[in-house]
Steps between C-alpha positions, in 0.01 A plus 500: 500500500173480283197666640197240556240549273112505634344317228451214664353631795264749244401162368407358814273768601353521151401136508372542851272797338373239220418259731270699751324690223413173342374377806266781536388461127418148580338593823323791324381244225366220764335745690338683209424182366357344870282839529369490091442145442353370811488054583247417785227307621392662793468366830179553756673645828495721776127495441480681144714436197833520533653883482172671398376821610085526566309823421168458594308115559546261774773281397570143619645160473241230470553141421827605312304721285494934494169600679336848499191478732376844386282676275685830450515636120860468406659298714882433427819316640793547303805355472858483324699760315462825295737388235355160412438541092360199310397201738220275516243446808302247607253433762189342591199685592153422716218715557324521823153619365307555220629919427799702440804405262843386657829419312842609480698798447867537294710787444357688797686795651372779720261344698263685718192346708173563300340353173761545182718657741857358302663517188473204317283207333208292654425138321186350699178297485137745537217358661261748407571375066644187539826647317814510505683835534802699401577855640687806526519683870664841500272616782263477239380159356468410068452161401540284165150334425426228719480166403225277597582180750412158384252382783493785619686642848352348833599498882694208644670435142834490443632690197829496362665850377800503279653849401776577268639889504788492233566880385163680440330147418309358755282170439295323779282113593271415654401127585230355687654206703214288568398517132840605296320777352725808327476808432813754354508866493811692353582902462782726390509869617724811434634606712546221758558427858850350384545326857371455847387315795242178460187481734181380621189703478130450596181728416210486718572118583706348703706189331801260535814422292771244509746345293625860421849505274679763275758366281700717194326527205603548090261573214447156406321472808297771440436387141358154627254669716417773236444261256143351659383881526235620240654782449795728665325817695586795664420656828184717400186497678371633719642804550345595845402313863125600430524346165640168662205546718249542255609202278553300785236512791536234789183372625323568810460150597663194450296177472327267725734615743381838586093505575380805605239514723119540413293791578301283769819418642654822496171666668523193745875546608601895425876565494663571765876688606772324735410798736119374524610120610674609844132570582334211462415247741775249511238247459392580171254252314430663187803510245637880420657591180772773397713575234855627477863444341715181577833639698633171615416139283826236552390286773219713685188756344501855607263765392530871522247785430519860580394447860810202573510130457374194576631137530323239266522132569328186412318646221479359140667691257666498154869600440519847591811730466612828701269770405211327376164615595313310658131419712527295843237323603451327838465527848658752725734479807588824694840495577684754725605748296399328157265225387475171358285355229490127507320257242283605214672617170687753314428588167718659266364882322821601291811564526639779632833723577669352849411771795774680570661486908441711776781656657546415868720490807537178691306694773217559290505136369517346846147751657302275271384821267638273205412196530446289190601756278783552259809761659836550468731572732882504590673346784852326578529168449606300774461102429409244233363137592299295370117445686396170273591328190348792242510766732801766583480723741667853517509664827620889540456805710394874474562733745486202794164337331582118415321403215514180205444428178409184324577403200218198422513218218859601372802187443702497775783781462288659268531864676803717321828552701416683799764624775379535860499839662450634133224778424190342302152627393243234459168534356230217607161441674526610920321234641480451958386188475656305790521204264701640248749733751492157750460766796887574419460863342209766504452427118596368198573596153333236215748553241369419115849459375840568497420803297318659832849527651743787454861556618512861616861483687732244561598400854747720668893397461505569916407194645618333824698273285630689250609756770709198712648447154634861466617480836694171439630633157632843658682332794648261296583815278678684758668120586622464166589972450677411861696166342630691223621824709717213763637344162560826310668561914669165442672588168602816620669305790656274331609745236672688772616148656710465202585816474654466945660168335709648237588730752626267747703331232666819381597602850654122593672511131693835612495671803445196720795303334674834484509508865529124564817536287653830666462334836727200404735750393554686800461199696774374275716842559426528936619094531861636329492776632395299858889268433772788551504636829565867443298736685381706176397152324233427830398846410458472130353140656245651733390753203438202270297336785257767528496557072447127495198525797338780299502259152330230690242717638447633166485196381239355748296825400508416114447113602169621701336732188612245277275278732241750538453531112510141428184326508634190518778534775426314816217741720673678753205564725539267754873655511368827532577491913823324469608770255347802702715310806817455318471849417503601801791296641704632180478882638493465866714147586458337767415869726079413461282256613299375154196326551246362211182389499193372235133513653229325346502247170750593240377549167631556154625858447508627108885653446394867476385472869758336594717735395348783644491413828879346519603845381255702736666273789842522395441899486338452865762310610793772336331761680493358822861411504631861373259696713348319824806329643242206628630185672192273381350496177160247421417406150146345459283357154147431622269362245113564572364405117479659301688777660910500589659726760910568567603671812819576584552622857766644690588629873709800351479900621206523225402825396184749452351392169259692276441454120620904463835383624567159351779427323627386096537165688153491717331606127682233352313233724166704462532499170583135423222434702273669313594320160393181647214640656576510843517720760781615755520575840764671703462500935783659685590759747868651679576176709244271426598367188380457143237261350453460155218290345377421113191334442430428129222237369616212303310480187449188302765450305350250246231559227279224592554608898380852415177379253401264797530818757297684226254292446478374865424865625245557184305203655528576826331834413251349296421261769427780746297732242275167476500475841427851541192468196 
C-alpha cells in the first residue's frame, strides 16, 4: 500500500497563505491610500465642522457656514489626518471687522492652543496690508513676501482661497467674489512639512468659512496656480513675533464705528465699575458709562470688568466678538446681585484676548457672587430638551445643586454627542435671571459654543438598566450552564441505557434460554420417568420435580433482571405488590394471611427504584418467614409525591434490633436504600412483631421534567427575593 503524499494538502494551505497576505496588501494599500490622498467636501454638523478639534476661539455653525465669534490671536480648528501628502483645499472666507488676518492652515501637526502654536503652513488674507499671505509655523512664524490684494481685504466680503501642497511646492488664490479679483502666491521650502492636518485659523478677528473641500492633488495642479505668481518665494521674513509686530501694527480704532468720547463728555459722565452701579438709585436719569471685555455676544451682550459683569440690552452696537473691548453707555438698573444697562450704545475700542473663566462650584454660582460673569464649572449631566426653536437646554447637578445651560442661536442638534449622567465641564456666562433659568434652576450657564463644553468622564456602565440586564443575562446563564449539565446527565443515561440493553440481550441469548431449555429437558425426563410405576422411578421422579422447580425459579430470576435492565420491557411498578405478594405465598403457602394495599395516587416509578424496593421487600418478607414465624403479613405502597414508601409488616416473635447487631441481610436493604437515596427503617421488639418501612423520593425521570423543576424553583426564589426587596 502506497503512503499518501501531503502535497496537496501543503498546497492548500500555501494558497490559503497567498490569499490572506494579499488581502492585507490590498487593505494596507486602500488604507494608506484613504489616509494620504484624502476626497471630501466637508459637511457643517454637530455645530462645528465635521471631525475637527478647536484650540482656542469660539467655534460655531452659522447659516451653514464655520463661525469663530472671538478675537483671540491664533485661533485654530483642525481637522483630518497626519498622513495626508499632496491635496488641494478650498474654502470661502468672510471677515467680521476691519483687523486681524484669517485663512487656512495645511500640513498642520502638533497643535497646541496659543498663536503659531502647530507645525505647519498658514495661507490667509491680512487686514492690516491688504495682502495676501504665505507662512511657516514651527512655534515660530516666517513668511514668503506678501502679495498685495486687488481691492483690497474688507469685512463682510467673501473671498475665495485655493491651496495646492504637492511635495515642498505650495501655491495659493485669492479671489474677491463680488468683484472676481485674484491674487496668487506660491513657495518652496527645504525641508518641508511633508504632510498634515488642514484647518481654519483667525488672528485678532473673528470670521466665517463655508464651502470648505480637500481633494488629492498632482503637480500639474500646483503648476497652474504657480504659474500666475510673480515669482516662486520662500518662507523668510520675519524672523521674530516682535518683528511681525513692528511691520504690522493694528490700529487703535476702527472707523466710524468706534467714537470715543470727548473730553466734555468724559468730564460730564466719569467711568464707572460694575461694583459702583449696585449703588445707585434704581431710578437713575442721567446715563452711566463703563468699559470692559465682551464674555458672552450670540444672542444676548454681557460685559465683564475686574469688579464682575453686567447685562447689556437694547443698546446700539456694531458687530462685536468675544473679547473685544468695549465702552457701555446708558442707563442703569440695579439688579439683585448684578445690574442691567438698558438703551444707549456700545462702542467698540480694540480688540482684545477673550477673558479667561473663573473657576466655581455650583454652590458658589447659585449665592449670586457670579453673576454675569464668565466661570467654569463641572457637574453631571442629567437631561437634554429643547426650551424653543434656537435654544437647547442642558440641565446637570453638582453635589445636589441643579443647575442649566443654554446653548443660544445654534441649528437644532447642533450640540456634540452628549450621554446623560456623563461628567462635563462647561465654561459660559452665570446669569440668575429668572427669565433665562424660567424659575426652574438657581442659575444658568450662557454657553458661547460647543467649544465651552468638555467631556471629563463618561457615564457609569452601572445603571438601573444595565444592571436588570446583567441580572437577566446571568440567570439565563445559569439556565442555559444548568441545560447543558441535565443533557451532558442525559447522554450519560442513555449511554448507560444502552449499555443495561446489551446486557439484557446477552443474558436472554444464553443463560435465560439456557435455563428455558434445561427445564424442558427435565420436564421431558420426570413425565418418563412419571409412566413406569416402580418405586425408585417416583423417586428419581420426585428429584426431577424439585431440579425442574429450581430451573423455573431461576429462570423467573433471570426473566426479572433481564426486565430490570431493559428499558424498554413493560414497567413493573404497578406489579411491584403483586410480586412482593406472590413472593410471599411462594415461601409460606397457604399457612399466612397476605394482605396488600396502595395509598394515595400512583405515579410513575423510574426502574432503579423500582428495583430497590421489590428487593428490600422481598428481603423483608424472607426474613420474616425464616425468623418470626408470623401468621399475618401486610404489604403497603403509599405514594405522597414526590415521595414513595414500602412497608412490609408482620405479627411474628420480632426481635431486639440495633444497627450494632444487624445482619448481611438487614445491610443489604440499608444499603440498597441508600443507592436510591432513601432511607430505612426497622420497628420491632420479642412478641410484637417487625415493621419495616423505605421511603425514597421519586425524582423526575425526564430531562424536560427536571429543567421545568429547575427552573420552577429558580423562580420561585427569585419571586420571593423580590418580594423580600
Amino acid at each position: 500500500m502506497s503512503r499518501p503524499t501531503v502535497l496537496p494538502r501543503t498546497v492548500f494551505y500555501l494558497a490559503i497563505a497567498a490569499l490572506v497576505l494579499l488581502c492585507g496588501v490590498f487593505g494596507w494599500f486602500y488604507w494608506s491610500r484613504a489616509n494620504s490622498s484624502p476626497n471630501h467636501i466637508y459637511q457643517l454638523r454637530d455645530g462645528k465642522l465635521e471631525g475637527s478639534q478647536a484650540y482656542g476661539g469660539t467655534w460655531g455653525v452659522v447659516d451653514d457656514a464655520v463661525r469663530n465669534n472671538s478675537d483671540e490671536r491664533g485661533a485654530k480648528l483642525v481637522t483630518g489626518s497626519e498622513k495626508w501628502k499632496d491635496y488641494t483645499l478650498t474654502a470661502d472666507l468672510k471677515f467680521d471687522g476691519e483687523h486681524g488676518d484669517m485663512g487656512v492652515i495645511v500640513r498642520s501637526t502638533d497643535e497646541e492652543e496659543g498663536v503659531d502654536a502647530y507645525n505647519g503652513y498658514y495661507i490667509g488674507l491680512r487686514t492690516t496690508d491688504a495682502t495676501l499671505i504665505l507662512g511657516r509655523s514651527d512655534y515660530g512664524w516666517i513668511e514668503a513676501r506678501p502679495v498685495p490684494m486687488p481691492g483690497g481685504v474688507h469685512a463682510g466680503v467673501w473671498y475665495r482661497l485655493v491651496v495646492t501642497a504637492v511635495g515642498c511646492r505650495i501655491a495659493a488664490s485669492s479671489q474677491n467674489l463680488s468683484t472676481m479679483q485674484t491674487a496668487w502666491i506660491a513657495v518652496e521650502e527645504q525641508p518641508c512639512a511633508a504632510a498634515g492636518r488642514i484647518g481654519l485659523r483667525s488672528l485678532a478677528t473673528g470670521g466665517l468659512w463655508k464651502n470648505i473641500g480637500v481633494k488629492p492633488a498632482a503637480l500639474s495642479d500646483y503648476l497652474a496656480l504657480s504659474s500666475h505668481a510673480a515669482a516662486v518665494g520662500h518662507p523668510e521674513f520675519p524672523k521674530r513675533e516682535a518683528d511681525y509686530n513692528r511691520i504690522f501694527r493694528f490700529s487703535p480704532s476702527y472707523g466710524a464705528a468706534v467714537q470715543l468720547p470727548g473730553p466734555a463728555e468724559a468730564s460730564s459722565r466719569p467711568l464707572l465699575h460694575t461694583g459702583d452701579l449696585q449703588d445707585l438709585p434704581r431710578h437713575q436719569d442721567r446715563p452711566v458709562s463703563l468699559r470692559g471685555v465682551v464674555t458672552y455676544a450670540t444672542r444676548d451682550l454681557y460685559v465683564q470688568d475686574a469688579e464682575g459683569g453686567v447685562f447689556v440690552t437694547g443698546a446700539r452696537m456694531p458687530l462685536l466678538n468675544v473679547g473685544d473691548e468695549v465702552e457701555v453707555t446708558g442707563y442703569t438698573q440695579p439688579g439683585l446681585y448684578s445690574s442691567t444697562i438698558r438703551g444707549g450704545i456700545v462702542k467698540l475700542l480694540w480688540g482684545g484676548t477673550p477673558t479667561p473663566p473663573i473657576a466655581v462650584t455650583a454652590l458658589q454660582a447659585a449665592s449670586g457672587a457670579y453673576d454675569a460673569r464668565f466661570v467654569e464649572l463641572e457637574g453631571r449631566l442629567t437631561g437634554i430638551r429643547q426650551s424653543e426653536p434656537n435654544v437647547q437646554v442642558l440641565q446637570f447637578v453638582q453635589g445636589g445643586q441643579p443647575f442649566s445651560a443654554l446653548y443660544v442661536n445654534q441649528p437644532s442638534g447642533s450640540l456634540p454627542q452628549l450621554e446623560v449622567n456623563s461628567i462635563l465641564r462647561i465654561r459660559g456666562v452665570c446669569v440668575l435671571d429668572r427669565k433665562v433659568t424660567r424659575e426652574i434652576t438657581p442659575f444658568a450657564i450662557l454657553l458661547r459654543s460647543n467649544d465651552d463644553i468638555e467631556t471629563i468622564a463618561p457615564p457609569p456602565w452601572w445603571t438601573p438598566v444595565h444592571i436588570v440586564m446583567l441580572f437577566i443575562a446571568l440567570i439565563g446563564l445559569a439556565l442555559l450552564i444548568q441545560l447543558i449539565y441535565f443533557r451532558i446527565q442525559a447522554w450519560q443515561a442513555n449511554a448507560i441505557t444502552q449499555e443495561r440493553e446489551r446486557l439484557a440481550h446477552d443474558i436472554h441469548d444464553t443463560m435465560a434460554q439456557s435455563f428455558a431449555g434445561v427445564g424442558y429437558q427435565i420436564q421431558g425426563i420426570r413425565s418418563g420417568v412419571q409412566r413406569k410405576d416402580h418405586p425408585e422411578f417416583r423417586h428419581i421422579a420426585d428429584q426431577l420435580d424439585v431440579a425442574y422447580q429450581l430451573v423455573r425459579k431461576s429462570h423467573e430470576e433471570a426473566s426479572r433482571t433481564i426486565a430490570m435492565l431493559n428499558v424498554s420491557a413493560p414497567d413493573m411498578q404497578n406489579e411491584l405488590v403483586e410480586s412482593l405478594a406472590s413472593t410471599a405465598r411462594k415461601i409460606a403457602g397457604d399457612h399466612i394471611d397476605t394482605e396488600t394495599a396502595i395509598e394515595g395516587t400512583p405515579f410513575r416509578l423510574n426502574l432503579r427504584l423500582a428495583n430497590a424496593l421489590l428487593h428490600i421487600g422481598q428481603e423483608a418478607i424472607t426474613n420474616a418467614m425464616s425468623h418470626a414465624n408470623p401468621t399475618a403479613l401486610a404489604i403497603t405502597l403509599r405514594y405522597h409525591e414526590p415521595n414513595v414508601e414500602l412497608i412490609v409488616e408482620d405479627n411474628g416473635g420480632g426481635f431486639n434490633y440495633s444497627r450494632e447487631t444487624a445482619g448481611f441481610g438487614i445491610m443489604g436493604m440499608q444499603k440498597r436504600a441508600q443507592s436510591v437515596g432513601g432511607q430505612l427503617q426497622i420497628a420491632s421488639a420479642p412478641g410484637k412483631g417487625t415493621r419495616v418501612s423505605v421511603t425514597a423520593i421519586s425524582r423526575p425521570t425526564t430531562l424536560r421534567a427536571r429543567v421545568a423543576a429547575t427552573a420552577a424553583e429558580r423562580f420561585h426564589i427569585l419571586a420571593k427575593w423580590l418580594r423580600a426587596a
